[in-house]
N, C-alpha and C positions, 0 to 999 in steps of 0.2 A: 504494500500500500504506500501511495505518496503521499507525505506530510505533509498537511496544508489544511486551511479551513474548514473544506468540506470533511476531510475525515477527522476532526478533530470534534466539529459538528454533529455528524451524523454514526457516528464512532468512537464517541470517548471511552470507552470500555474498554475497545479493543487497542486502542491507542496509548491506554493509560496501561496494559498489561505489556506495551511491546517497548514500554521506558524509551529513556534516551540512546538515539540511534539504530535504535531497532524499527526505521520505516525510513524508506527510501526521501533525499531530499532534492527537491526540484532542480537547485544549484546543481546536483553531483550529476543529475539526469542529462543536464543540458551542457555539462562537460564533458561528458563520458559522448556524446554523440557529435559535438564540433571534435574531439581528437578521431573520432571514427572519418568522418566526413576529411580532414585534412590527411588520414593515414597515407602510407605509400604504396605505391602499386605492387612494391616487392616481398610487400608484406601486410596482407591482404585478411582481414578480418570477415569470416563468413557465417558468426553467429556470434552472441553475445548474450550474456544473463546477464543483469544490473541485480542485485539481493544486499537489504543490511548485511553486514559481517555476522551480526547475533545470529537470523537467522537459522536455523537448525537444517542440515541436507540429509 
């Protein structure tokens, strides 16, 4: 889930159980995808998962 109003809204529960850092932040979202966008051709990214680090896999 991405931090932000709406789920902090419509989600305090589950936001409040996922603490600090444990929910994806909009900033990290929109970095992670301009270093995608500028990558280089020789090395060449063809999937990606963005996840808080807490997360559990």
């Amino acid at each position: 889930m991405i931090d932000g109003e709406r789920a902090r809204t419509q989600f305090p529960d589950y936001v409040k159980t996922k603490g600090q850092e444990g929910l994806l932040q909009l900033d990290a979202i929109a970095e992670t995808y301009w270093a995608i966008h500028q990558q280089h051709a020789s090395a060449w990214t063809h999937e990606l998962d963005l996840r808080p680090f807490k997360e559990p896999f």
